[in-house]
C-alpha positions in Angstrom: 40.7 31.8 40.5 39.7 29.5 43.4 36.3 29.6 43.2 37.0 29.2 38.7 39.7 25.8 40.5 36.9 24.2 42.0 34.7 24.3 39.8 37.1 22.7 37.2 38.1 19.6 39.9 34.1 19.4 39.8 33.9 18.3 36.3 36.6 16.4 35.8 36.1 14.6 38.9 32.4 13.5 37.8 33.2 10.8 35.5 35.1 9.2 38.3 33.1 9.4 40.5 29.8 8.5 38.3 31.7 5.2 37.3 32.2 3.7 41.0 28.5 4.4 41.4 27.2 2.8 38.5 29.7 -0.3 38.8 27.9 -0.6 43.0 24.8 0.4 42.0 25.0 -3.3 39.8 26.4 -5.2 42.4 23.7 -3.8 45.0 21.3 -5.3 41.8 22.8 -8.2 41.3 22.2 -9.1 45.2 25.8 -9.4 46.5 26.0 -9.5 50.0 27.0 -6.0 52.0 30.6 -7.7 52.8 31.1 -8.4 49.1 29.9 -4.2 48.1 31.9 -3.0 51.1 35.1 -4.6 49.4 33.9 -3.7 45.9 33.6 -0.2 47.3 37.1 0.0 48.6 38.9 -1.6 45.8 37.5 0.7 43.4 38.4 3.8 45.2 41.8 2.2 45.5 42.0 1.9 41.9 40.9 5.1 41.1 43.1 6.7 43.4 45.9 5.0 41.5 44.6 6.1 38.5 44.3 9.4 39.7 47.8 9.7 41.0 49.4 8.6 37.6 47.7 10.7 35.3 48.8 13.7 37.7 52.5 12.3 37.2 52.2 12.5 33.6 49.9 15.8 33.5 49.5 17.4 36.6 46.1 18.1 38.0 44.4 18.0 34.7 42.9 14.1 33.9 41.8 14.8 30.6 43.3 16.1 27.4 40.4 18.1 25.9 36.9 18.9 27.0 33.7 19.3 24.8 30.7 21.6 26.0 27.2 21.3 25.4 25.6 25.1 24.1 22.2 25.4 25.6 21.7 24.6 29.0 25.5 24.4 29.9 27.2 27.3 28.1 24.2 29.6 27.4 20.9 29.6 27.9 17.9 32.2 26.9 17.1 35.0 28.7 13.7 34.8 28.9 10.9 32.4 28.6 10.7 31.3 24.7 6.9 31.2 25.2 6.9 34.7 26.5 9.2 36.1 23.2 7.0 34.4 20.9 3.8 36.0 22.5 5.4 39.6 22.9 6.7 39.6 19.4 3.9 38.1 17.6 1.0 40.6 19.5 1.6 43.1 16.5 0.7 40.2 14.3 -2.2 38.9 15.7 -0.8 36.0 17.9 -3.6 35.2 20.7 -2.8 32.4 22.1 -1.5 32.2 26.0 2.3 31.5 26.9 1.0 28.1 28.8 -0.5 27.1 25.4 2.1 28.3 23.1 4.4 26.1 25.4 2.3 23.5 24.9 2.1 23.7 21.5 6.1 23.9 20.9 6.6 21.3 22.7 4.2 19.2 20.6 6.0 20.5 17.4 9.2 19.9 18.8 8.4 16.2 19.3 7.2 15.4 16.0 9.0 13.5 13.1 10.6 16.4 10.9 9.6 16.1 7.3 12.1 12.6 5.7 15.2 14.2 7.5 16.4 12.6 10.8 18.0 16.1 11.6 16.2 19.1 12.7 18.6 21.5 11.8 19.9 21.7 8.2 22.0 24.9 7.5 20.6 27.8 9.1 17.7 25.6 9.8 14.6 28.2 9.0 12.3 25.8 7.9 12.2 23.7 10.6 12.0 26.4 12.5 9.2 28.0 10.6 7.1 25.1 11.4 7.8 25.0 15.1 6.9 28.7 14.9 3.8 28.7 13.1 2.6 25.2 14.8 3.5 27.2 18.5 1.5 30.1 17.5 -0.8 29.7 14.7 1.1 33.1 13.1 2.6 32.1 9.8 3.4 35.8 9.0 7.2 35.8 7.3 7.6 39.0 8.8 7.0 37.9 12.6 9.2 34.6 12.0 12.0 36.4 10.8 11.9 39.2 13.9 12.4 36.1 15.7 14.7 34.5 13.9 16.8 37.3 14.2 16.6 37.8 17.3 17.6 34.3 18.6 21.3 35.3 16.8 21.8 38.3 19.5 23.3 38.6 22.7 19.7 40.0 24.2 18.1 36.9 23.7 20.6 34.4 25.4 23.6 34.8 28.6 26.4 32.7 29.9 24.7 29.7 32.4 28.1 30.9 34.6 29.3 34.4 34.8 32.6 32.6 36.4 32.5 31.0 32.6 35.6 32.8 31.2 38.1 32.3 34.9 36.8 28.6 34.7 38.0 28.0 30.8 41.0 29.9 31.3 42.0 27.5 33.8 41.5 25.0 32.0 43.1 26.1 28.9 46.2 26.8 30.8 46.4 23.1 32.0 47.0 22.5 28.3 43.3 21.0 28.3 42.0 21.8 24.9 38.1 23.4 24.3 35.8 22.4 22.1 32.0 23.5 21.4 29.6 20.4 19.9 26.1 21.4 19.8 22.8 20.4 18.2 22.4 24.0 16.5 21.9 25.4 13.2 24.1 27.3 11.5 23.2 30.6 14.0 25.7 29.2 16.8 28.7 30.9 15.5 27.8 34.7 15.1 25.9 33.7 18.3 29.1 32.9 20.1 30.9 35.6 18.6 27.9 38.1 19.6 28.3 36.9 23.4 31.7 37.7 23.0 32.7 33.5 24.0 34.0 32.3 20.7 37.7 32.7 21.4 37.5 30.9 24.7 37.2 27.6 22.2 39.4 26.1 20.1 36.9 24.5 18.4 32.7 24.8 17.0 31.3 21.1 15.7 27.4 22.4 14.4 25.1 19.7 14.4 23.6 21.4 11.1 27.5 21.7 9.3 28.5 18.5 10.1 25.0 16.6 9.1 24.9 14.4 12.2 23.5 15.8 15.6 24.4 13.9 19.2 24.6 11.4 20.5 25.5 10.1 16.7 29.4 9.8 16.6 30.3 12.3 13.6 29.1 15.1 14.9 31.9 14.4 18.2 34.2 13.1 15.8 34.7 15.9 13.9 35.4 18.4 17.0 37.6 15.3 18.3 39.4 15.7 15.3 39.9 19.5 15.5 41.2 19.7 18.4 43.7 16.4 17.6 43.0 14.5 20.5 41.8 11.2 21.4 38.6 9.9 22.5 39.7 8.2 26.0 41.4 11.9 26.8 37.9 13.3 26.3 35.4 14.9 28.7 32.2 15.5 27.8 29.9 18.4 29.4 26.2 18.7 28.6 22.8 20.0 30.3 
């Protein structure tokens, strides 16, 4: 429980912390004088001391009234190497290309305009992700695209960034801090979540591809902020 405590005064202690730096880091552009940081620099900490020590009146140690996580890169990520997946898999199907160039080639895909959509991911998304796979491999075989489209939906091909994951958001659901998921995902991120056995620890799941709007746009946080009835300014944000 500590070691899950720590962790939590971690992340809600970042946005603090980031906004001091970024408000020096301008005067230190702006070419004030060291005097004129060093007072910056104290009155600031000052202020977010005070800041700190009122919100813990009103709510304990907890600063914020909800928290939204990022999926890949901060709750899960995959288990191995895409490029190494898409080669293994797509052997039996005549796939020939190297992993170094079928990174290369994803990548490429990945950074291209999609079709007249500005989202990538539109329901469960298999046509974009079609292209990506037949542009990363030069396989467009049905049968190898949906092995590993399927397989991207198990618990084999992703794990938990933090094996401390569930003592961390236990902690901070019983601050009263409420949980939400907001990912740039297709439809697959639910039976995902359920599959790694997470989808509980949340009290809410805002899909990039059910809500039509993927981050940074504001619907696709709006809804979750909605679903969890909280407020924007009571909000922390976690990505990768």
């Amino acid at each position: 429980m500590e070691a899950a405590r720590a962790k939590l005064t971690r992340v809600l202690s970042r946005i603090f912390i980031n906004n001091v730096n970024d408000k020096a880091q301008r005067v230190m552009r702006s070419g004030s004088s060291f005097d004129g940081l060093a007072k910056y620099s104290t009155s600031a900490a000052a202020v977010v001391k005070d800041y700190e020590d009122y919100r813990k009146s009103l709510y304990g140690d907890i600063t914020h009234k909800a928290l939204l996580v990022d999926a890949v890169g901060t709750l899960v990520v995959p288990s191995q190497p895409m490029a190494q997946i898409y080669r293994q898999m797509g052997e039996k199907y005549g796939v020939e290309y190297s992993e170094d160039e079928i990174l290369r080639r994803y990548r490429w895909a990945y950074g291209q305009p999609w079709g007249r959509s500005r989202l990538r991911y539109v329901n469960d998304g298999r046509p974009f992700w079609q292209y990506i796979v037949s542009s990363s491999t030069g396989c467009s075989d049905t049968q190898y695209f949906e092995e590993l489209y399927s397989y991207y939906t198990t618990e084999k091909a992703w794990h938990l960034c933090d094996p401390d994951a569930e003592k961390v958001f236990e902690a901070i659901k019983k601050a009263g801090v409420k949980l939400a998921v907001v990912s740039n995902f297709d439809t697959r991120l639910r039976p995902l979540l359920r599959a790694l056995n997470c989808d509980h620890w949340f009290d809410a799941v805002a899909v990039s591809a059910e809500v039509a709007a993927e981050k940074p746009k504001s619907n696709n946080i709006s809804k979750s902020l909605r679903a969890v009835e909280s407020k924007t300014r009571r909000c922390c944000a976690c990505r990768g």
